[in-house]
N, C-alpha and C positions, 0 to 999 in steps of 0.2 A: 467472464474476465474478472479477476480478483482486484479489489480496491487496492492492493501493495503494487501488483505487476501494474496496472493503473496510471497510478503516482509515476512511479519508475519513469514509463516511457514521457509522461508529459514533462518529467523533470530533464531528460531527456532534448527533447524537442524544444522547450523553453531554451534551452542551455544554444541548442544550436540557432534559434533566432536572435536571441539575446548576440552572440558572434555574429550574427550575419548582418544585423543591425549597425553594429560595432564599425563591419567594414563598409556598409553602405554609406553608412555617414560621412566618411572620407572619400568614397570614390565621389563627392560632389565635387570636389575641389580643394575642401577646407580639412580641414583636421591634421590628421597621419600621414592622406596622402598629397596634402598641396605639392608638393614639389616634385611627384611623380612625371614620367613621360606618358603620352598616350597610346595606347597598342597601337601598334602597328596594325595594316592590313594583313598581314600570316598569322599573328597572334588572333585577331576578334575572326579569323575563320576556324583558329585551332581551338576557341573559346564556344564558337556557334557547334562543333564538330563533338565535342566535351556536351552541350547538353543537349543533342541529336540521340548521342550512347546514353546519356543519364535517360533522356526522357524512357527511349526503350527498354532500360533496367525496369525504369517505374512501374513500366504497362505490364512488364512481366513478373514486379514483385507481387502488385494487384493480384496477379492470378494467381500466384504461390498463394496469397492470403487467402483467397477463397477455393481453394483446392485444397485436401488435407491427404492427397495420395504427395503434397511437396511440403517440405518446412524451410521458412526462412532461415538463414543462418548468422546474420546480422541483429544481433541484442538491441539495436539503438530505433531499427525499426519496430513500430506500431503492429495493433492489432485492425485496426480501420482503415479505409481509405483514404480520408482527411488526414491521418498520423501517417499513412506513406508520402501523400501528396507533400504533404507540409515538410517531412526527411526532404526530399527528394530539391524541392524546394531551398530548403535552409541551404542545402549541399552545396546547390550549383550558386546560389547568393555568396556565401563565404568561400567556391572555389574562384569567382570572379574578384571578390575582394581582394583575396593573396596572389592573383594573377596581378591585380594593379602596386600592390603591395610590392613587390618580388621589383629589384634592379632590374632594367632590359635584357644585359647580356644572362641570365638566367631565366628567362621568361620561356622560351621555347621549349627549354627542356623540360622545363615543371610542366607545362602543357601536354608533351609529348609524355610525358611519367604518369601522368596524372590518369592521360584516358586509357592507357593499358587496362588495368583493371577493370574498370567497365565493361569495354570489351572483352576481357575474357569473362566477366561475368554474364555478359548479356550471350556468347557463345557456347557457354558451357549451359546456360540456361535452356538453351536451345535444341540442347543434344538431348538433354535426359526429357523433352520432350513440352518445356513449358510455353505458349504462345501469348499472346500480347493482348490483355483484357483492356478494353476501353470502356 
């Protein structure tokens, strides 16, 4: 791995903890989101459902990493497992933050919007033959 691509991803990965930080700090109570509502019980199962598909993306970008018959096709992921773990991680930290973030009457759909992708990533991952490295 080259010292530039390197940089890159950790600058990267910094930039997403650095946000994810941002929003943890407020889901306490205080900051941005003091005057938030608290999810409902449909929202924190569409939240637990959201990192069920991320975690699955994870285990199978893992494998893409260490298989070179697959190439990632996301630029913001790493070369190592730590720099996936850590993506994968920041992800679901700042997609929790803007879930608290977000008015209620909007909340479901960003949820409902949000895990699509996943799932089709984690499905299409699945066809062309990639399985789930732990």
């Amino acid at each position: 791995m080259n010292i530039k691509r390197s940089f890159k991803n950790y600058f990267h990965l910094t930039s997403l903890f650095v946000f994810s930080a941002i929003f943890v700090s407020g889901c306490s109570g205080t900051g941005i989101l003091a005057n938030t509502q608290p999810l409902s019980t449909t929202e924190k199962n569409m939240v637990i459902a959201y990192n069920v598909v991320s975690a699955m993306d994870m285990l199978q970008t893992r494998e893409i990493q260490s298989n070179p018959a697959f190439t990632e096709l996301n630029p913001l992921i790493g070369d190592s497992d730590g720099e996936v773990i850590g993506f994968f991680v920041a992800k679901s930290i700042l997609h929790y933050g803007i879930t608290r973030i977000l008015p209620e009457q909007y909340r479901e759909a960003w949820l409902g919007m949000s895990i699509v992708p996943s799932i089709y990533a984690v499905g299409h991952n699945k066809s062309i033959g990639v399985s789930m490295k732990f």
